[in-house]
C-alpha atoms as one frame of an Amber mdcrd trajectory, in Angstrom:
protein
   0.000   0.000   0.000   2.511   2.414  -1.029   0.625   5.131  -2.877  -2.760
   6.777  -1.915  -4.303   4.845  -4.660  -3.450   1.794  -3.939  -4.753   2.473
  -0.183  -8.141   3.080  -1.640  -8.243   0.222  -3.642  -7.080  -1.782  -0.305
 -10.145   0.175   1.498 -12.207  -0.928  -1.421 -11.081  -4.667  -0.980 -11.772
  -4.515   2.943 -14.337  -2.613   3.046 -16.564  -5.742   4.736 -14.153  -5.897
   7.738 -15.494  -2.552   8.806 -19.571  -3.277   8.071 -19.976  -1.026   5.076
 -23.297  -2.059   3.304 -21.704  -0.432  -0.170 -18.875  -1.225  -2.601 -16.301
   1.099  -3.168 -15.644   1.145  -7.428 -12.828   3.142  -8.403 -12.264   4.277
 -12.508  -9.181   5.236 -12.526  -9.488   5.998 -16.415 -10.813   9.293 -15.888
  -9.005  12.188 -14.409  -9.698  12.934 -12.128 -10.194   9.327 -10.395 -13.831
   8.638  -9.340 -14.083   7.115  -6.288 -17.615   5.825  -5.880 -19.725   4.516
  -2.970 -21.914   2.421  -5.177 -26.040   2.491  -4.769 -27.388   4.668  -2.847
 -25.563   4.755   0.824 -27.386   5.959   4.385 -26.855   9.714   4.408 -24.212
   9.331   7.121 -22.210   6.350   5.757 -21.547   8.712   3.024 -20.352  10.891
   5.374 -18.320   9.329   7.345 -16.668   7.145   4.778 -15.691  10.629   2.651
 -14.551  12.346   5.277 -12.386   9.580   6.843 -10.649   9.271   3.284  -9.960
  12.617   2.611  -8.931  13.231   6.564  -6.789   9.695   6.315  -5.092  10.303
   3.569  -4.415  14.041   4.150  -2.498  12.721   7.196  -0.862  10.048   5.524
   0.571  12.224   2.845   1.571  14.599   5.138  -1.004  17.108   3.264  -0.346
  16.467  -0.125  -4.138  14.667   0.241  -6.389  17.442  -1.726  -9.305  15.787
  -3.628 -10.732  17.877  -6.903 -14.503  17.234  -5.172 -16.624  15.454  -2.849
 -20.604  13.963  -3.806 -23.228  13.436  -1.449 -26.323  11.694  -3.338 -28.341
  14.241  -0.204 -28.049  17.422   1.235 -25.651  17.326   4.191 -27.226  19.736
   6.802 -23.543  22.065   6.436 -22.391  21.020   3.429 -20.263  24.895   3.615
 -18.383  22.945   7.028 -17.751  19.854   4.628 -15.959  22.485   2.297 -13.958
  23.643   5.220 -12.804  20.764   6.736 -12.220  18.528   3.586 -10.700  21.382
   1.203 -12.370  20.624  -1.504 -15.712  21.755  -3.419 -19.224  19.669  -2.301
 -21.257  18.749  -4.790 -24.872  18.018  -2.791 -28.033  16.017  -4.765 -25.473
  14.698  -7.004 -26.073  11.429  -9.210 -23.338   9.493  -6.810 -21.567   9.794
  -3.806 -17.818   9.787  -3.511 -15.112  11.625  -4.063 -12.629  12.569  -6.929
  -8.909  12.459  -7.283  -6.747  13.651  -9.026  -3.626  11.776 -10.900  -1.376
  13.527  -9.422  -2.247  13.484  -5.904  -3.852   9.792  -6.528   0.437   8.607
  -6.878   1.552  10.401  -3.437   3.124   7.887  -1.598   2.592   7.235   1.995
   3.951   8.053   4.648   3.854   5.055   6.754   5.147   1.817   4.315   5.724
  -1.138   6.242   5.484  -4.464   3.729   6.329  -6.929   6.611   3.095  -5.347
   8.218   1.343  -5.375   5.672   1.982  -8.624   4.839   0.481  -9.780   8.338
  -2.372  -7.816   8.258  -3.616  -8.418   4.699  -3.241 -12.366   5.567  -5.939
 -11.548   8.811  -7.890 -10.011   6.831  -8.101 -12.506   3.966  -8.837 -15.129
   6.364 -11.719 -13.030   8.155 -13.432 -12.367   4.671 -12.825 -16.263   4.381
 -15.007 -16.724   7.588 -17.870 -14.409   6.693 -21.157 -15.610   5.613 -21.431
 -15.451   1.844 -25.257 -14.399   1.211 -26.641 -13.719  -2.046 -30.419 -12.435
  -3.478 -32.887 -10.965  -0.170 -30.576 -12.018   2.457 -27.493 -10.054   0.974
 -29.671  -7.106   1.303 -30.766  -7.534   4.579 -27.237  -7.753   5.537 -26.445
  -4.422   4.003 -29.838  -2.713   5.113 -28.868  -3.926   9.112 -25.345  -3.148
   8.419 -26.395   0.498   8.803 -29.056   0.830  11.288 -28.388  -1.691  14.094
 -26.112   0.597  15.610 -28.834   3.453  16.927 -31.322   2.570  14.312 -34.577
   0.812  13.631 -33.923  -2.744  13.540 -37.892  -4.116  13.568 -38.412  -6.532
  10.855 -41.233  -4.292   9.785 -39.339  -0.862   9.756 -36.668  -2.750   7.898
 -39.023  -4.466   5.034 -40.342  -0.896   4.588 -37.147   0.020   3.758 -36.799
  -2.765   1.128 -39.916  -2.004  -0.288 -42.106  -5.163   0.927 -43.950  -6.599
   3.489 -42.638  -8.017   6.559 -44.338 -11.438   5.700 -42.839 -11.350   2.176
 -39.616 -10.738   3.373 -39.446 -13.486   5.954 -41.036 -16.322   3.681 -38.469
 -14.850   0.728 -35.370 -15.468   3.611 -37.109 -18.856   4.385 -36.490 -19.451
   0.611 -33.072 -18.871   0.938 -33.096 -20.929   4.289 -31.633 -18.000   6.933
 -34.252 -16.172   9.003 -34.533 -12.744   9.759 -33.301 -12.820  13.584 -29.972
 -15.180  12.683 -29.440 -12.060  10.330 -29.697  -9.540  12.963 -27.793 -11.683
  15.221 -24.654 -11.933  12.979 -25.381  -7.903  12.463 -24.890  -7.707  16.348
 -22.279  -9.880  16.975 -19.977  -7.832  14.169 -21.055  -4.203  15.432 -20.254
  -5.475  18.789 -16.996  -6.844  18.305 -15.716  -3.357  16.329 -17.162  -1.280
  18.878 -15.953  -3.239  22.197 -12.427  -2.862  20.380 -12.628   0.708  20.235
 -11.657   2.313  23.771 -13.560   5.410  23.567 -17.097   3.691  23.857 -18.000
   2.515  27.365 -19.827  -0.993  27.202 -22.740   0.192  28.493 -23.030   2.728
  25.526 -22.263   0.309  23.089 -24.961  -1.657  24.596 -27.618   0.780  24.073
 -25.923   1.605  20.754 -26.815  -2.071  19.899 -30.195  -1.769  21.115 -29.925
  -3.236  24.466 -32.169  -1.269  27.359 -29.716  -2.732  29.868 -26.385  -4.582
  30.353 -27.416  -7.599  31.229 -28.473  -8.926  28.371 -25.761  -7.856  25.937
 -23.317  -9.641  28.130 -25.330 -12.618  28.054 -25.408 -12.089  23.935 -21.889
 -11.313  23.751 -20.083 -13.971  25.700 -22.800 -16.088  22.956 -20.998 -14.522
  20.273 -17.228 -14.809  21.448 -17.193 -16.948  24.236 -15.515 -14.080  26.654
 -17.059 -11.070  28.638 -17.221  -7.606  26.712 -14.449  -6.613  28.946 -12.164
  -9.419  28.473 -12.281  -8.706  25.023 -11.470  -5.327  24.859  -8.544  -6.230
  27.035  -7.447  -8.797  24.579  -7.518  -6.624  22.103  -5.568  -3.895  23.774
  -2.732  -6.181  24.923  -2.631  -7.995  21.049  -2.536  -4.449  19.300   0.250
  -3.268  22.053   2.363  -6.367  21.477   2.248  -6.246  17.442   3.085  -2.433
  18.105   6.250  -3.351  20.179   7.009  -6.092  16.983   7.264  -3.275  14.589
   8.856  -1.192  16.802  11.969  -0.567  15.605  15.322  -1.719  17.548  16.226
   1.485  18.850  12.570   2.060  19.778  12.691  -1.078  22.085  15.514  -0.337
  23.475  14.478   3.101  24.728  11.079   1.796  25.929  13.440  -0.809  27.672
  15.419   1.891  29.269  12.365   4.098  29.793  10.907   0.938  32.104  14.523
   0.134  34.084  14.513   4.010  34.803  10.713   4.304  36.055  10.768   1.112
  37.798
């Protein structure tokens, strides 16, 4: 992932890992690239997946990062901050949502290029995209429908088949069809959100709870030690301690060595 455009296609690629209901399709025969979030995504994935390129990349080139526009398929309610903060015209109501490149700027390199990294991480991901539930026709939508409301949103089966334009009866005998029900769906929806947001530090459990839809604690730790066989905080602690240790890995020598002398002189 040397380049910025070779970290968007990696986004594009792993895009699943992080519970985005949308594709990311790149054309990189135009100029400047399109960078497309394909369909028609929730008003605030849009936002937040824009944003976090532009604001990603912008760090990562050390701000070399200046995209020719960004498209929002709505109207963001301060679409003049969005100029602001992302440096870039915002085209609102537009036929797509995404952003554009251009060549130039699409072949900075990155800052941070570590290959033996790299190599680890792509072979996680690759074998947690091996693990996930391929689903195809009604389901496959579902999935991407939940994706984006069962953190803070309507989850009801009958909110949700509104949403995909049918009945809640016709949706659950078309899932039958395809043998998965509608609560195994939501289940695997919760399990995902759940593990990404126990991993991040800045949500308490008991927010990410509610987040999930749970009125109290109780019964998301019941759910969760379902899903992954530990306690919510047991997990996050996991997590901590793996992400320090691949840290100290990568560290460099000298960087070890100072932590190492950092630790004899504190101690």
């Amino acid at each position: 992932m040397d380049t910025v455009g070779a970290g968007v296609r990696q986004l594009g690629c792993y895009r699943q890992l992080i519970g985005d209901p949308f594709a990311i399709v790149v054309d990189e025969s135009v100029d400047p690239v399109r960078v497309e979030m394909s369909g028609r995504p929730a008003p605030f994935n849009a936002e937040y997946t824009a944003s976090l390129m532009v604001l990603h990349f912008r760090k990562e080139t050390d701000g070399g990062f200046v995209p020719a526009s960004v498209s929002f398929q709505h109207e963001p309610d301060e679409a003049a901050a969005f100029e602001r903060v992302l440096g870039c015209p915002v085209r609102i109501r537009a036929a797509w949502s995404g952003i554009t490149v251009p060549h130039a700027v699409w072949e900075l390199p990155l800052r941070r290029r570590d290959p033996v990294l790299r190599q680890v991480l792509e072979a996680q991901a690759n074998g947690i995209l091996a693990t996930l539930p391929k689903r195809t026709g009604v389901a496959l939508e579902l999935q991407r429908a939940l994706a984006t409301r069962v953190a803070g949103g309507e989850t009801g089966i009958a909110s949700v088949a509104r949403g995909l334009a049918m009945s809640s009866r016709t949706l659950q005998r078309r899932l039958a069809a395809e043998g998965v029900s509608y609560q195994e769906l939501l289940d695997e929806a919760r399990k995902e959100a759940a593990g990404r947001h126990i991993s991040e530090p800045s949500l308490a459990i008991c927010e990410v709870a509610y987040l999930l839809g749970y009125s109290e604690a109780a019964p998301f730790h019941r759910a969760f030690r379902r899903w992954y066989g530990t306690t919510p905080d047991l997990f996050r602690r996991a997590n901590r301690e793996t992400s320090v240790s691949r840290a100290t890995a990568h560290a460099s020598p000298a960087d070890r060595m100072g932590d190492a002398g950092s630790r004899r002189r504190n101690g």
